[in-house]
C-alpha positions as CSV (number, residue, x, y, z in Angstrom):
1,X,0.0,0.0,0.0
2,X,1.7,3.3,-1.2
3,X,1.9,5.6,1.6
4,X,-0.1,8.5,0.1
5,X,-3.1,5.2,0.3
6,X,-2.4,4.3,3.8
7,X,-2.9,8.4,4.9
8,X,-6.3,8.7,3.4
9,X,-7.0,5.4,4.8
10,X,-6.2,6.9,8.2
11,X,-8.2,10.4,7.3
12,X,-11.3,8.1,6.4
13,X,-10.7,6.3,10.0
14,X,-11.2,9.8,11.7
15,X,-14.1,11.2,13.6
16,X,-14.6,14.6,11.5
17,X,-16.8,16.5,9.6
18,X,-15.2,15.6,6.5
19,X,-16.2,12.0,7.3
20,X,-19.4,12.8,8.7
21,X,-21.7,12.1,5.4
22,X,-23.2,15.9,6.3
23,X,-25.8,16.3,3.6
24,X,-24.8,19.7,1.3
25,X,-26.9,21.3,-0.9
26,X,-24.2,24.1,-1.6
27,X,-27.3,27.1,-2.0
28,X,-28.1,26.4,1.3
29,X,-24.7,27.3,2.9
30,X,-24.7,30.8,3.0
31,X,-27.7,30.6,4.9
32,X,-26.2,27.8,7.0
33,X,-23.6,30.6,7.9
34,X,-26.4,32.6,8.6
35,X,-27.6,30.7,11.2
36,X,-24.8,29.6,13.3
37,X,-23.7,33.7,13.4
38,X,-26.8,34.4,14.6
39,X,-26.8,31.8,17.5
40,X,-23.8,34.0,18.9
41,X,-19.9,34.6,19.6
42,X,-19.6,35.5,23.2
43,X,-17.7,33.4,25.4
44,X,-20.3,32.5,27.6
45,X,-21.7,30.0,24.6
46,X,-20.7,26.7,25.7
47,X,-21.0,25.7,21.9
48,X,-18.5,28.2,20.7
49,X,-15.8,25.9,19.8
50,X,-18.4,23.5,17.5
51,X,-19.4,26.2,16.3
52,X,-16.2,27.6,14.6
53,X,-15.4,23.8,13.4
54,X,-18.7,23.5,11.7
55,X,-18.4,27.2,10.3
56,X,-14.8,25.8,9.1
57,X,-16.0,23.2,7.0
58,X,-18.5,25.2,5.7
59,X,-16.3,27.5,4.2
60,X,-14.2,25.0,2.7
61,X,-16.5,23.9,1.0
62,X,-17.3,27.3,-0.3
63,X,-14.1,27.6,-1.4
64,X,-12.1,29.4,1.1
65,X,-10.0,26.8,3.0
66,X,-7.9,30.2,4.2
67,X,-11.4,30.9,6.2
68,X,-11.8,26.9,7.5
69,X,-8.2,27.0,8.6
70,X,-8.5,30.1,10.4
71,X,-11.7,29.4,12.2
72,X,-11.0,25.3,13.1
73,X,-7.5,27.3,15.2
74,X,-10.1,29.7,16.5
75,X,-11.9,26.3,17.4
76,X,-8.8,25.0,19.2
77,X,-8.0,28.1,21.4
78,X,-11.6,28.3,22.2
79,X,-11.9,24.5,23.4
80,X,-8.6,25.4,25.4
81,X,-9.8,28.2,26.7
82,X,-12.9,27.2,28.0
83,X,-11.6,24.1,29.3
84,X,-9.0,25.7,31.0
85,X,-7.1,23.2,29.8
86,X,-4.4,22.4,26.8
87,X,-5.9,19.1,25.5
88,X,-8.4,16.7,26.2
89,X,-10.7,14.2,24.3
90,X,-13.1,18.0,22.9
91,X,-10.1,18.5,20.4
92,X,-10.6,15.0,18.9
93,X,-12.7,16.8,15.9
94,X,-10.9,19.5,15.5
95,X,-7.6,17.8,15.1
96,X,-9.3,15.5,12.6
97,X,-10.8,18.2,10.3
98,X,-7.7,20.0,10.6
99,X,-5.4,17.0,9.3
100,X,-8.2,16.4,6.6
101,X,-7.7,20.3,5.7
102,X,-4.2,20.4,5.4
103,X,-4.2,16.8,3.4
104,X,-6.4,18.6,1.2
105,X,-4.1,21.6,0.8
106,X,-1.6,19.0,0.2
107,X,0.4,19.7,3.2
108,X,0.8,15.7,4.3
109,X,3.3,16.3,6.6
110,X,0.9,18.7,8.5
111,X,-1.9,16.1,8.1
112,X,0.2,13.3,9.8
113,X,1.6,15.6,12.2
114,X,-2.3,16.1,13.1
115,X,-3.0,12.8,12.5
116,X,-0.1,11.7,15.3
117,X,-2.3,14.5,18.2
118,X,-5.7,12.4,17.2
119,X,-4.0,8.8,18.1
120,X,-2.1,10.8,21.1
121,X,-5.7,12.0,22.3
122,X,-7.3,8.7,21.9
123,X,-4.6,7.0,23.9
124,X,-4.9,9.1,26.4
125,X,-8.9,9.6,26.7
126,X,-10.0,6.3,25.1
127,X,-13.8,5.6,24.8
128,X,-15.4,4.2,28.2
129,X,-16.4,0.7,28.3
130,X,-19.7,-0.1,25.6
131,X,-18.8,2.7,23.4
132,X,-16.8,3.1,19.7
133,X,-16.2,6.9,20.8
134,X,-15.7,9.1,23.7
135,X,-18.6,11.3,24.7
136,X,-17.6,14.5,23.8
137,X,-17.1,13.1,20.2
138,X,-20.4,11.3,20.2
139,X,-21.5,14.6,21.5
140,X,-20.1,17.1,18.8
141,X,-21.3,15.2,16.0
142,X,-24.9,15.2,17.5
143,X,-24.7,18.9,17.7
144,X,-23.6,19.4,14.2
145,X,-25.9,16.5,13.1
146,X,-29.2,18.8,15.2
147,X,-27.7,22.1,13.6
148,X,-26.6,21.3,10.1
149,X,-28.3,18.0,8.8
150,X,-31.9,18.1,8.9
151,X,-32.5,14.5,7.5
152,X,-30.0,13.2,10.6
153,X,-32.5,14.6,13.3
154,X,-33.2,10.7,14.7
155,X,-29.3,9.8,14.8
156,X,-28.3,13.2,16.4
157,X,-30.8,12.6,19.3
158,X,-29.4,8.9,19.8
159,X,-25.8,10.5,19.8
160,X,-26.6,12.7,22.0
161,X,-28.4,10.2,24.6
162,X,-25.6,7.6,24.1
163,X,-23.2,10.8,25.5
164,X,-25.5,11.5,28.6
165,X,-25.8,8.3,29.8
166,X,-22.0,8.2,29.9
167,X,-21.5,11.7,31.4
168,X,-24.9,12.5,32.8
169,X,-23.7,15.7,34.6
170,X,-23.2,18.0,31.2
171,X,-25.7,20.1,31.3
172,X,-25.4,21.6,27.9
173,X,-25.9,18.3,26.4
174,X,-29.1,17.5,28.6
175,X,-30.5,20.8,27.1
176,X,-29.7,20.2,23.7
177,X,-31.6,16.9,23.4
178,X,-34.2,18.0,25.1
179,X,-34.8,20.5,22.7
180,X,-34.2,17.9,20.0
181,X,-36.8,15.7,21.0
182,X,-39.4,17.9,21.8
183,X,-41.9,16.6,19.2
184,X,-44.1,20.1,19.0
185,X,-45.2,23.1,20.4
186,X,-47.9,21.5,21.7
187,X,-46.5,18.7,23.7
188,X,-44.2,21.2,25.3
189,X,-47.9,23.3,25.9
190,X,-49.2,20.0,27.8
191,X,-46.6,20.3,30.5
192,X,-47.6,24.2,31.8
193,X,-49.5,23.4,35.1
194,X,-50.1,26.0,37.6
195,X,-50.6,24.9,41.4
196,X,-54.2,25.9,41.1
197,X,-55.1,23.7,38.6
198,X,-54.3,20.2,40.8
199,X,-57.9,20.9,42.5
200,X,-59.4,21.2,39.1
201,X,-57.7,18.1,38.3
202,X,-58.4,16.1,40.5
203,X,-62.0,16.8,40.1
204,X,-62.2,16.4,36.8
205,X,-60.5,12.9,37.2
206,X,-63.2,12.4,40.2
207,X,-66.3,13.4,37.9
208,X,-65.2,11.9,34.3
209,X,-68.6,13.1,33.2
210,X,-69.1,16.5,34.1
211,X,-68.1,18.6,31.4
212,X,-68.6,21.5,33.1
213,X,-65.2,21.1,35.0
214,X,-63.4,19.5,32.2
215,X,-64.2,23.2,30.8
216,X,-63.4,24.9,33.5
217,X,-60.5,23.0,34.0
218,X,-59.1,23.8,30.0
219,X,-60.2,27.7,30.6
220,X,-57.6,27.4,33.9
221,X,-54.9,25.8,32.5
222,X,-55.0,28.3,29.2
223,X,-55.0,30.9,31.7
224,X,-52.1,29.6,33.5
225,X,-50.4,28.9,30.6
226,X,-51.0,32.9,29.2
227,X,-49.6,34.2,32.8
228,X,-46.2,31.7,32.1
229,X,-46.1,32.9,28.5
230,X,-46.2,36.5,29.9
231,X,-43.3,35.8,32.4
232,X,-41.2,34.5,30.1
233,X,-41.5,37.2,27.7
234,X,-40.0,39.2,30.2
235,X,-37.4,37.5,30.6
236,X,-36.1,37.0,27.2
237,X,-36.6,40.7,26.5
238,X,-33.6,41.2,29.0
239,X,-31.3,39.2,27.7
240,X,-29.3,39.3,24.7
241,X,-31.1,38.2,21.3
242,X,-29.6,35.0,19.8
243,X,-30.6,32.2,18.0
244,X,-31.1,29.9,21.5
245,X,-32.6,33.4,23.3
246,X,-36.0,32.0,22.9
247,X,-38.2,35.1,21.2
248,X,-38.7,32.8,18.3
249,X,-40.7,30.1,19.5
250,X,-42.2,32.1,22.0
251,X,-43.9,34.3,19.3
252,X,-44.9,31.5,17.6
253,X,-46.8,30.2,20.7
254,X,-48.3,33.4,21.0
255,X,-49.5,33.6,17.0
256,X,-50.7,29.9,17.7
257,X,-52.1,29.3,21.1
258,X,-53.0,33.3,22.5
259,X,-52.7,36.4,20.6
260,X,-51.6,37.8,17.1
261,X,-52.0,40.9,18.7
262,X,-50.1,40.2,21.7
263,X,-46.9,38.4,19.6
264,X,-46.8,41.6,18.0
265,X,-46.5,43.8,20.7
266,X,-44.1,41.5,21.8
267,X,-42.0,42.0,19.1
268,X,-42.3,45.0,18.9
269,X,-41.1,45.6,22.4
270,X,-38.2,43.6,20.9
271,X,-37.2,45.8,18.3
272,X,-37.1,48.7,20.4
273,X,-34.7,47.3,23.3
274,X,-33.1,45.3,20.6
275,X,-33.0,47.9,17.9
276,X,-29.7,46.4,15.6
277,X,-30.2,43.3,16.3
278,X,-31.0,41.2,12.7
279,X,-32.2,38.4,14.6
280,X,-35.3,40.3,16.2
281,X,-35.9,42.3,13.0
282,X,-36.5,38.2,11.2
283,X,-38.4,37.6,14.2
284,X,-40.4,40.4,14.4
285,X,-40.9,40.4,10.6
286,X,-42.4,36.8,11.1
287,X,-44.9,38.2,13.2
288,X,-46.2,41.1,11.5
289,X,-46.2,39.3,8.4
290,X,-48.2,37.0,9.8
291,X,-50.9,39.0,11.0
292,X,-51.0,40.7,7.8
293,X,-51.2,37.8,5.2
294,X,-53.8,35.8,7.4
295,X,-57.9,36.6,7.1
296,X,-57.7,40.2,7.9
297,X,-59.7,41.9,5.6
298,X,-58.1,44.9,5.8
299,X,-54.8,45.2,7.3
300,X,-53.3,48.9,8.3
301,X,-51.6,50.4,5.6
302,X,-49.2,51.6,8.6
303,X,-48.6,48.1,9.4
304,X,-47.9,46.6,6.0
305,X,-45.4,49.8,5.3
306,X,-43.3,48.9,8.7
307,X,-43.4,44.8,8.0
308,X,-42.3,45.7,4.2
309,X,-39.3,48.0,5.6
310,X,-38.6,45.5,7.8
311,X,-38.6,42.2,5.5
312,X,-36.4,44.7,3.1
313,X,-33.8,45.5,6.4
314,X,-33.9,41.3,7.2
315,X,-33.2,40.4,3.4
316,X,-30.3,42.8,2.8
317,X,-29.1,41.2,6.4
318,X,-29.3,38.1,5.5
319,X,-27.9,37.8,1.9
320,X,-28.6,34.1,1.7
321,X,-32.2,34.7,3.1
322,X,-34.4,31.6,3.0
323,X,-37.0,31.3,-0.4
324,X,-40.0,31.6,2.5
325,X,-38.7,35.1,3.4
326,X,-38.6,36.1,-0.2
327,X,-41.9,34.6,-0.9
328,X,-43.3,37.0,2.2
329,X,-41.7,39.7,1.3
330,X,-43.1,39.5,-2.2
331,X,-46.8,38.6,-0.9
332,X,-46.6,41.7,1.7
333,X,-45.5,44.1,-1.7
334,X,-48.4,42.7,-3.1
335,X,-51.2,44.6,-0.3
336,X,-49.3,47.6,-1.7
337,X,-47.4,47.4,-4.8
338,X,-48.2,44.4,-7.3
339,X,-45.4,45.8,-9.8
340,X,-42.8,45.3,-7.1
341,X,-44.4,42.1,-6.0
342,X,-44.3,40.7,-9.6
343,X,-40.5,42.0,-10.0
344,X,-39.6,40.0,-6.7
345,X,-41.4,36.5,-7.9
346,X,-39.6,37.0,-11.5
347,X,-36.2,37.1,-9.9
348,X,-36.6,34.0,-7.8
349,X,-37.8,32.4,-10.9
350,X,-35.1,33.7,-13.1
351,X,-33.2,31.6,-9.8
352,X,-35.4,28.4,-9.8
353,X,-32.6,26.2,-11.0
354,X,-30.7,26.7,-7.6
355,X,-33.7,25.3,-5.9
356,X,-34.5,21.6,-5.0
357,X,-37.5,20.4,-5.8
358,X,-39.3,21.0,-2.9
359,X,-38.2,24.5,-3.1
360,X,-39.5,24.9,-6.7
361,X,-43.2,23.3,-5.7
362,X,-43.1,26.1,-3.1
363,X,-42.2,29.1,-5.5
364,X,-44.4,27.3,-7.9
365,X,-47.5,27.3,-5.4
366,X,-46.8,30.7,-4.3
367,X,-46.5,32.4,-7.6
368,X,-49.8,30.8,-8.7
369,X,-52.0,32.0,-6.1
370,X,-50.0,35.6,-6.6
371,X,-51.0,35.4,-9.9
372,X,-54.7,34.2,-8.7
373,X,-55.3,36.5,-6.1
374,X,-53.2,39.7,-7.3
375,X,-53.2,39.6,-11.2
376,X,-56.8,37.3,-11.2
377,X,-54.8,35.5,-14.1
378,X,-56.7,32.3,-13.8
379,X,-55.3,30.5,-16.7
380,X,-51.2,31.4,-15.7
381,X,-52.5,30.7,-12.0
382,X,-53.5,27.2,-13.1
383,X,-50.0,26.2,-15.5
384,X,-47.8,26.9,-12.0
385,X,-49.8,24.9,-9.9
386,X,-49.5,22.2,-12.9
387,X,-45.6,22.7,-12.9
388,X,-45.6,22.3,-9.2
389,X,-47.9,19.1,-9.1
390,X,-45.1,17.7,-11.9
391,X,-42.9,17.6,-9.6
392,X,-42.9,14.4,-8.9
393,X,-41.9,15.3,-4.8
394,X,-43.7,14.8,-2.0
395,X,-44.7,18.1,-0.4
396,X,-47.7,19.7,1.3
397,X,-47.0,22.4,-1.5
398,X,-47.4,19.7,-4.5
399,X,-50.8,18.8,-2.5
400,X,-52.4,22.2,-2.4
401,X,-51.8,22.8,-5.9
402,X,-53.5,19.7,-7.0
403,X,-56.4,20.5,-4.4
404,X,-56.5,23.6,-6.1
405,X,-56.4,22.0,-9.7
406,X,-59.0,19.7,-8.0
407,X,-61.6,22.7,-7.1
408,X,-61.3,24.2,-10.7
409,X,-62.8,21.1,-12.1
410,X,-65.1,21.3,-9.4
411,X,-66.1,24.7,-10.7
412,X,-66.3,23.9,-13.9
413,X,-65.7,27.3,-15.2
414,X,-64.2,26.9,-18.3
415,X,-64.8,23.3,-20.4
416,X,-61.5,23.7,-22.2
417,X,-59.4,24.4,-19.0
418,X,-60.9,21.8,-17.2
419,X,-60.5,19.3,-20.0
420,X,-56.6,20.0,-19.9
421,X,-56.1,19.7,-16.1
422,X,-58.3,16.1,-16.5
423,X,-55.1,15.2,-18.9
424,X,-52.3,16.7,-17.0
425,X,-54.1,14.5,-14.0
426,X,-54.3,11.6,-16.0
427,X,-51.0,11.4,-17.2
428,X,-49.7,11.8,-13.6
429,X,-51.9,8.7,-13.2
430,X,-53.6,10.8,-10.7
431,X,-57.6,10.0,-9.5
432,X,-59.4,13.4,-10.0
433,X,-60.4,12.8,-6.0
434,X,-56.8,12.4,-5.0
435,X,-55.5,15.4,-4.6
436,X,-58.5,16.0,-1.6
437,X,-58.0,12.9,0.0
438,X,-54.1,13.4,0.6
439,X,-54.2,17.0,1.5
């Protein structure tokens, strides 16, 4: 075996990102960047030193390996700073990625040299008994796994329990899997009891068939959960706006479970304590967006003008920003400027080929009920719900357009249109009843 075999035998051997199988879809990594900026930089962030090694590989693999090895050193000294401590098994990833960089650079002898630290480490903090890896590895890659690979949620969560069961006492990793396997809002919701509700309880579990206190007792524990909700609002407004700061899914309990009205005024609140922060601008953009774009019939000119300005201040921040934001950004121009609204949706057509295909049945079903709704351009409205039901994807987006193809037959409005969605249906060997029945 020649020897330049045997060292990408050993590279292949490591525990790294580079080995990792991390799913990359390369349009996605600006945003990726975006994301792990936003969760913070201060040194207080237990997660610092992932963070600069999965903010490394991302940049090598958009081309700037000067970037990757800079931030995996930054990784290093952070481990070793917040350790307190020169080595230990925590700098088992970062020596790998950084003898996979330099191999890749072809500097081999700085590979091996990292290549030697790795075996060093290993020797010296070797896996406990009933596991392949030592926790903090097992640990890393479940955190990169939960932040990076969304297809990988499952494995990162058995990672991450794997690692606790070894070293119970790390609290960080406790949190993160918690957070990991909370299935939804909801469940979370389930688990807000006040002290006053355990007489209600109890009752209701006494007298199974008076629905009377089972109402009572669902009024109680919504109020309850409305004074928690409240609390913690206040809390989070004091503290520094990251992506773990919690304003996010707070607002989205409150646009789901209390008050549209309230979640604004939340965010609001945000934006003025938290006036430069991106991060609250997205959030609070969210939030008056949403209130907007639902059944209102008539929104507030005022408040479409300040959500507009502030989807236009959250785009320009986020370079990479997501198609969604786009999308909302082009819907909102559309309550006040269908020109604009149109020029946005033509540009991330004009882009479509950098989508997957999920992302295109989105653009696809968004565009046609713009064109529906906006330009009442029924026939155009109908030929992009077509391209996005072609997709042959599986999507709630693919679904409403062929519900919506469904309830033009349904109306029966014009023969010929009708007769060419029964086709397009056909040759999709799609039922003209499916597209109800799965949505």
């Amino acid at each position: 075996m020649s020897s330049a075999q045997s060292l990408e035998d050993k590279l292949e051997a490591l525990q790294s990102h580079f080995t990792w199988e991390l799913q990359l879809r390369r349009p996605n990594l600006s945003c990726e960047l975006n994301i792990l900026q936003d969760i913070g930089s201060d040194e207080g962030n237990v997660w610092l030193g992932h963070i600069y090694n999965l903010l490394g590989f991302i940049q090598y693999k958009l081309g700037s390996s000067k970037d990757a090895l800079n931030l995996f050193n930054r990784a290093a000294e952070t481990f070793q700073r917040q350790k307190n401590a020169d080595e230990g098994p925590w700098l088992m990833v970062n020596f790998g990625n950084l003898a996979w960089l330099h191999h890749l650079l072809g500097e081999d002898e700085k590979s091996e040299d990292y290549l030697s630290k790795v075996d060093g480490l290993m020797r010296k903090y070797p896996a406990p008994p009933g596991l392949e890896r030592h926790p903090e590895v097992l640990a890393e890659q479940a955190w990169t796994l939960m932040m990076f690979d969304k297809e990988k949620q499952q494995q990162a969560a058995e990672l991450f329990q794997r690692a606790i069961q070894m070293q119970p006492d790390i609290v960080e990793w406790q949190s993160s899997y918690a957070i990991l396997t909370a299935e939804n809002l909801d469940e979370k919701i389930k688990k807000l009891f006040a002290d006053r509700l355990e007489e209600l309880r109890s009752a209701k579990e006494r007298d199974p068939g008076n629905l009377c206190i089972a109402a009572l007792y669902l009024e109680a524990k919504a109020a309850s959960i409305k004074h928690e909700a409240r609390e913690l609002a206040e809390k989070i407004l004091e503290r520094p706006m990251n992506n773990y700061c919690g304003i996010d899914p707070l607002l989205s309990l409150y646009r789901k479970h209390i008050s549209v009205n309230e979640a604004v005024e939340i965010a609001t609140e945000a934006l003025r304590r938290h006036p430069d922060s991106r991060y609250v601008k997205r959030s609070a953009a969210k939030c008056y967006s949403s209130k907007i774009l639902s059944h209102c019939t008539n929104p507030d000119p005022r408040r479409i003008k300040e959500a507009i300005s502030l989807w236009e201040e959250v785009v320009a921040a986020y370079p990479e920003s997501s198609l969604q934001e786009k999308i909302t950004l082009a819907d909102l121009q559309a309550k006040r400027d269908k020109e604009k609204a149109g020029q946005i949706y033509k540009e991330l057509l004009e882009q479509r080929e950098d989508l997957d295909p999920a992302g295109k049945q989105m653009l696809y079903n968004f565009y046609a009920k713009h064109l529906y709704f906006s330009g009442n351009e029924t026939c155009r409205s109908i030929e992009y719900h077509m391209k996005a039901a072609e997709i042959q994807e599986t999507s709630k987006y693919r679904q409403k357009s062929l519900r919506e193809l469904e309830k033009t037959l349904k109306r029966n409005t014009d023969p010929e249109m009708c007769q060419e969605i029964k086709e397009f249906l056909e040759n999709l060997n799609i039922q003209a009843s499916e597209s109800v029945s799965q949505d």
